[in-house]
C-alpha positions as CSV (number, residue, x, y, z in Angstrom):
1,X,26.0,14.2,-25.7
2,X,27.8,15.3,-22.7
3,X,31.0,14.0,-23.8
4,X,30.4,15.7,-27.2
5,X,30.2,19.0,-25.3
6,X,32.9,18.4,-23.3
7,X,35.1,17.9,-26.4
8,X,34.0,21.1,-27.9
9,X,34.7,23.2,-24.9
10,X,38.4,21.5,-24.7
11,X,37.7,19.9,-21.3
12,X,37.7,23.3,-19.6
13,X,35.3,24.2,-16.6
14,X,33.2,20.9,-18.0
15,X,31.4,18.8,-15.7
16,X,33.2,15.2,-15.3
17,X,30.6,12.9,-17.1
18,X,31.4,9.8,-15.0
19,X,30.1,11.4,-12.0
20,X,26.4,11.3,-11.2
21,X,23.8,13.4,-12.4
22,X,21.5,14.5,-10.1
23,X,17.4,13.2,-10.3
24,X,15.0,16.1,-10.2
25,X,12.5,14.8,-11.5
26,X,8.9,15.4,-9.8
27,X,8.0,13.5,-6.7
28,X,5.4,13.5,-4.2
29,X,6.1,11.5,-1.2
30,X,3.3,10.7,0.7
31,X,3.5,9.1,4.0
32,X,2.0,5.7,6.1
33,X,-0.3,7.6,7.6
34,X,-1.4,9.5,5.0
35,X,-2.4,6.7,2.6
36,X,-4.2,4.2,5.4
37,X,-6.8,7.4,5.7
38,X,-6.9,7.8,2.2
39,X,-7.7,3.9,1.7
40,X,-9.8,3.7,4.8
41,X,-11.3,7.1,3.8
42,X,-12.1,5.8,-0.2
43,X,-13.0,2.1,1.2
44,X,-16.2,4.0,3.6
45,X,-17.2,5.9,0.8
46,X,-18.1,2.7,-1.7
47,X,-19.4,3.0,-4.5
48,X,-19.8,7.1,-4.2
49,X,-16.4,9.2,-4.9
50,X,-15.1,10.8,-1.5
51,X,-12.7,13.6,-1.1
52,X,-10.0,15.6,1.4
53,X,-7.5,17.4,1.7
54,X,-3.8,16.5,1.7
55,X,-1.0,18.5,4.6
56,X,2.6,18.8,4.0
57,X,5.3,20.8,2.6
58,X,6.7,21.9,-0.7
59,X,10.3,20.9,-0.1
60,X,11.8,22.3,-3.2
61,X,9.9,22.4,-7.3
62,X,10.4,19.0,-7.7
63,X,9.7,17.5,-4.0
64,X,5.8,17.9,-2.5
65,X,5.9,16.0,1.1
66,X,2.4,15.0,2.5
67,X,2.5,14.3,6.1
68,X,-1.2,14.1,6.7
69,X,-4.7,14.0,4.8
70,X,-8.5,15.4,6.2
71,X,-11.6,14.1,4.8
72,X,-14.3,16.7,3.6
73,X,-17.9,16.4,4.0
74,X,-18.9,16.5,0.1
75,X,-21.3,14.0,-1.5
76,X,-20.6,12.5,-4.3
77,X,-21.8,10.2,-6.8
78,X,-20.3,7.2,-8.6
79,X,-19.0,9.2,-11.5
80,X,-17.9,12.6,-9.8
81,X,-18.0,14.4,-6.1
82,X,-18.5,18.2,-5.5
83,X,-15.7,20.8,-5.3
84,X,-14.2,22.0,-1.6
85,X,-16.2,23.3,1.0
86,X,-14.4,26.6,1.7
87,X,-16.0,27.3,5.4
88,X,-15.4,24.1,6.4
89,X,-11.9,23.9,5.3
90,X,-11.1,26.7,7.2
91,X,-12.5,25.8,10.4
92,X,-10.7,22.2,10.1
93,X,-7.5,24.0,9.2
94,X,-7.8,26.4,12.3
95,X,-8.6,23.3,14.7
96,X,-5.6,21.2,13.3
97,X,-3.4,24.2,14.1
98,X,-4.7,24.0,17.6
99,X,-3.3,20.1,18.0
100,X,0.3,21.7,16.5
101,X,-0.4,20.9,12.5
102,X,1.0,23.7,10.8
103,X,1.5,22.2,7.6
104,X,-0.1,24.2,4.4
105,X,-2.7,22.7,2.0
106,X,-0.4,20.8,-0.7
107,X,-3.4,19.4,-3.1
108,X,-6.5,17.3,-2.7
109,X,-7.3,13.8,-3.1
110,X,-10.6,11.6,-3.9
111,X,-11.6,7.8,-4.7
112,X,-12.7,6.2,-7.8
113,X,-14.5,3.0,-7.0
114,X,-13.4,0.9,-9.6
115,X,-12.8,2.5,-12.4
116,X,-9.1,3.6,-12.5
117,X,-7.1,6.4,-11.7
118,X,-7.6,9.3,-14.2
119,X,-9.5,12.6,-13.9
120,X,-12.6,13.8,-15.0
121,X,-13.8,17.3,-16.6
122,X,-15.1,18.2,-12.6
123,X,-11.7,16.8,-11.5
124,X,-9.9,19.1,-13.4
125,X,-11.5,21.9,-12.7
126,X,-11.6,21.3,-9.3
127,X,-7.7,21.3,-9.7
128,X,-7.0,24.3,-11.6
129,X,-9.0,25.9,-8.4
130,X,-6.3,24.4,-6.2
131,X,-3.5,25.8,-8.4
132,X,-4.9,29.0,-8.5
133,X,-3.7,29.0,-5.3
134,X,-0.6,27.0,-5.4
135,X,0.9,26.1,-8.6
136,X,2.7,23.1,-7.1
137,X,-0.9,21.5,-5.9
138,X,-1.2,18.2,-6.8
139,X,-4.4,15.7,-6.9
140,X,-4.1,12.4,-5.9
141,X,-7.0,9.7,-7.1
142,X,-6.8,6.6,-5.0
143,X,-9.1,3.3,-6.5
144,X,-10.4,1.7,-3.1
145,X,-11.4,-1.4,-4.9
146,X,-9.0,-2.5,-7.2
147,X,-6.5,-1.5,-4.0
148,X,-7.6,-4.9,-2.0
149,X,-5.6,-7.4,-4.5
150,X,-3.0,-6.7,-2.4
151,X,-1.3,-3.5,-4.2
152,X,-2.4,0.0,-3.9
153,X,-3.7,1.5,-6.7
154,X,-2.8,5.1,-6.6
155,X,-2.0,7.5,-9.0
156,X,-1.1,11.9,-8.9
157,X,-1.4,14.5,-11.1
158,X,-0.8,17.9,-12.1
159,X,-2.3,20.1,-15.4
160,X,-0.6,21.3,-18.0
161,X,-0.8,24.5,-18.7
162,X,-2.1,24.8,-22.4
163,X,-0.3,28.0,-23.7
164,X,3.2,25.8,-22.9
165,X,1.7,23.2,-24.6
166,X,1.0,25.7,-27.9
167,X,4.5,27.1,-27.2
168,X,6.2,23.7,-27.5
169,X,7.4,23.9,-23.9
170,X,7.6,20.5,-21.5
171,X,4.8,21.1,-18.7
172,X,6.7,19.3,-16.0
173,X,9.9,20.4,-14.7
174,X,12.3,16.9,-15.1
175,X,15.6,15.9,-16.7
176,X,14.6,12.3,-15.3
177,X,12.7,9.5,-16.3
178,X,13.6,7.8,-13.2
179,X,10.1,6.7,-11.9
180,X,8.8,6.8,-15.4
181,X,9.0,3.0,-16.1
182,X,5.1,2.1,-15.4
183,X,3.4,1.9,-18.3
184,X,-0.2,4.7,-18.1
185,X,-3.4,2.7,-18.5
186,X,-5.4,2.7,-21.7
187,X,-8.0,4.6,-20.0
188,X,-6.4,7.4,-18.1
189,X,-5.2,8.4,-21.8
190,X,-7.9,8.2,-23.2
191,X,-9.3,10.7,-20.1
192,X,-6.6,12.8,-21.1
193,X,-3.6,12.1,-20.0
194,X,-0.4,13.9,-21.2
195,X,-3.1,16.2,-22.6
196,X,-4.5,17.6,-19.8
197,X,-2.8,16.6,-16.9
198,X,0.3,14.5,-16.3
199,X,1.2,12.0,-13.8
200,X,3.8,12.3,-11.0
201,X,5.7,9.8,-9.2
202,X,4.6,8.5,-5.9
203,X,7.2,7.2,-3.1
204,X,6.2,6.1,0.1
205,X,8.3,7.3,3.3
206,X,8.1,5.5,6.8
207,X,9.2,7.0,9.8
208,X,10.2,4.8,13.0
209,X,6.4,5.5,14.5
210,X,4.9,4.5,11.4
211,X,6.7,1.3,11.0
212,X,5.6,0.3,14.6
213,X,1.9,1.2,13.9
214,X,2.0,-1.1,10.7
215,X,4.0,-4.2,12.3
216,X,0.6,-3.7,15.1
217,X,-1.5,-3.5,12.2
218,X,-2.3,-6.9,12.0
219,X,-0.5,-8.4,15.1
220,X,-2.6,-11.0,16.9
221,X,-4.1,-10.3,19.9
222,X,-3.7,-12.7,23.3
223,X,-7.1,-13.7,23.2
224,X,-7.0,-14.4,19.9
225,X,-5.5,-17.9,21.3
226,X,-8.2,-18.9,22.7
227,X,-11.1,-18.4,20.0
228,X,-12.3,-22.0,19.6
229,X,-12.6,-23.4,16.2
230,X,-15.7,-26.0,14.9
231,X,-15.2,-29.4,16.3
232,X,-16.5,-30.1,12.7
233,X,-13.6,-28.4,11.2
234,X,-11.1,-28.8,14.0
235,X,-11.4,-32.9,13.3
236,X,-11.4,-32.4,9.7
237,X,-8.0,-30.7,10.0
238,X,-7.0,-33.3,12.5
239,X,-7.6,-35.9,9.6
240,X,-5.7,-34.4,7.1
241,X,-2.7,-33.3,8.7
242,X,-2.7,-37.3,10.1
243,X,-2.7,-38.3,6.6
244,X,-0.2,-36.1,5.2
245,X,1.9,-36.9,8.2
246,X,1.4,-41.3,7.0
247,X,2.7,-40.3,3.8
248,X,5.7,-37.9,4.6
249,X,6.8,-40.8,6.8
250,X,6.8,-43.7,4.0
251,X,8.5,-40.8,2.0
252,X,11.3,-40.7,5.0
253,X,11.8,-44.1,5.4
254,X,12.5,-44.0,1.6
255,X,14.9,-41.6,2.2
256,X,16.5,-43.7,5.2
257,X,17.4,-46.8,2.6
258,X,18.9,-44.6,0.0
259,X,21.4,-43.5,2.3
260,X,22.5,-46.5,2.8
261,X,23.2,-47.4,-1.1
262,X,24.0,-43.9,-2.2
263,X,27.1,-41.9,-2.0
264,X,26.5,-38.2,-0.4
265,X,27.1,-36.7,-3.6
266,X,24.8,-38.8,-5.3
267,X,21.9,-38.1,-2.7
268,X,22.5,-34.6,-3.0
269,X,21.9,-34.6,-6.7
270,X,19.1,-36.8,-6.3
271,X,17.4,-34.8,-4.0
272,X,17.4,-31.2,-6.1
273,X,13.8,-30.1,-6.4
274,X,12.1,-32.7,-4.9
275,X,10.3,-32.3,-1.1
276,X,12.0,-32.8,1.8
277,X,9.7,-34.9,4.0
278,X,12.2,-34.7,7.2
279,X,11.2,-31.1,7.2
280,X,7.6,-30.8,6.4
281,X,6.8,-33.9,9.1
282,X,8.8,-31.4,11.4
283,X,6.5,-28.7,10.4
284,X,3.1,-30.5,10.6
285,X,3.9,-32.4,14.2
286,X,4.5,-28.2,15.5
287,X,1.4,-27.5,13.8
288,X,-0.4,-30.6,15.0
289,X,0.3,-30.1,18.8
290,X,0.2,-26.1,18.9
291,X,-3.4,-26.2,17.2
292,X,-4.7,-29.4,19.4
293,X,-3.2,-28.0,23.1
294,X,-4.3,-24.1,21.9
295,X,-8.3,-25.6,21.2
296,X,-8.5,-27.9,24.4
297,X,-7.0,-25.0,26.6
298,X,-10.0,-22.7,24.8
299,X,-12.3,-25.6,25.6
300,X,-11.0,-25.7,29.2
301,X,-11.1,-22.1,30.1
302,X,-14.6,-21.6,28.8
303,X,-16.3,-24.9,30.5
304,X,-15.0,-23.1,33.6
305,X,-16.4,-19.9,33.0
306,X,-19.7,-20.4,31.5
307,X,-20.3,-23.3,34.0
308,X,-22.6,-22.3,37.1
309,X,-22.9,-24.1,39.8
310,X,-26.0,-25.0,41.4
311,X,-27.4,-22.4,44.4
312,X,-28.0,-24.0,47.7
313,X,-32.0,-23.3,46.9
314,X,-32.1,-25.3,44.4
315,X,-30.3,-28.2,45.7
């Protein structure tokens, strides 16, 4: 189409279509922080909805940044959760200003247990009150539950405004499907979606603090070396990495003859896809001796300190 134009016009003052046209489609970046006390937040809360309030910054009409999130004291059932606590939004808003957070109120989040990401009739008018006050507020609606198969399951939107809708107008302000590709689920259309509300894209942002406090997320401590495991167990493993080990080394000495009737070309070919039992006897010797000196040291240190020696009374 762009071409077609630029024929029409003669090639004058039109823009050069090889170059690259800009994505403005809607995004709301949220960041580490952000989403660990949404998840932690939504995780507390099981199986009642929970809600708070997102911080950040409207960077431009197709950007929303959120930098931080508050949780609010509303109860809430399995199906819905109440609408925001005014008084107490205010009072947290003037204490975060206190600890330098100036960041403005860019939309609300809250959990559904289980059951999707979508919104419900008190969702969404619990959202036209937030863009009432900001047209660019967004909700966010995080599933703790189905999040712990290893991939958050997150999801934003925004309402569209019904008279654009009569008027044949397009409720969100894009020229992008960039971010588009996911496929919505059966049941957030069938709550409404792309009727009531539409999605937006969500990208994830890491600054050089937050990518230290997640690598320390679930970096082992140095005691952690010396928890002691079930003799029961600890033999068991014992056995079975003894008995791999008796077979990886029948499947060496294999190897051993073939090199010496085999070409190296004709080993390498042979050897495509199959195990390598040089390696793995490598790998379960390290594991062997690091697991066996690690549980006798444990063994060791704690003899010594939960042994007490006899008082000269008693002898």
């Amino acid at each position: 189409i762009q071409r077609m134009l630029m024929n029409q016009m003669g090639g004058q003052g039109a823009p050069n279509p090889d170059m690259p046209l800009a994505d403005t489609s809607e995004q709301i970046y949220i960041s580490s922080l952000s989403l660990l006390k949404m998840l932690k937040h939504g995780r507390a809360g099981v199986p009642f909805e929970v809600m708070g309030l997102m911080l950040g910054e409207i960077v431009d009409d197709y950007t929303v940044k959120v930098v931080d999130v508050f949780a609010m004291p509303q109860s809430g059932t399995s199906v819905s959760v109440e609408s925001v606590d005014p008084v107490f939004q205010t009072n947290m808003l003037d204490m975060l200003k206190q600890t330098q957070r100036s960041e403005i109120v860019v939309g609300w989040y809250h959990s559904h247990p289980g059951f999707g990401c979508w919104l419900s009739g008190v969702d969404i008018n619990t959202q036209q009150s937030f863009e009432q006050l900001n047209n660019k507020a967004v909700a966010v609606v995080v599933d703790p539950i189905q999040s712990v198969k290893g991939k958050v399951v997150i999801d934003a939107f925004r309402l569209i405004n019904p008279q654009v809708t009569m008027l044949g107008g397009e409720p969100r302000q894009t020229t992008s499907n960039i971010g588009h590709i996911e496929k919505p689920s059966l049941q957030a259309l069938y709550r409404g979606l792309n009727k009531h509300y539409y999605s937006i894209v969500i990208n994830f942002r890491k600054n050089e603090l937050e990518q230290k406090m997640l690598l320390n997320l679930y970096k082992r401590k140095w005691n952690q070396a010396m928890k002691l495991e079930r003799m029961d167990d600890h033999a068991k493993r014992n056995e079975n990495v003894m008995e791999s080990m008796a077979n990886l080394s029948k499947d060496y000495s294999k190897w051993i003859e073939e090199e010496m009737k085999k070409t190296k070309q004709e080993l390498l070919v042979s050897r495509i896809g199959k195990v390598d039992p040089k390696r793995h006897l490598h790998q379960n010797v390290e594991e062997l001796m690091s697991v066996n000196i690690s549980q006798t040291l444990g063994a060791m240190i704690n003899t010594c300190l939960l042994y007490t020696s006899p008082s000269p009374r008693d002898s």
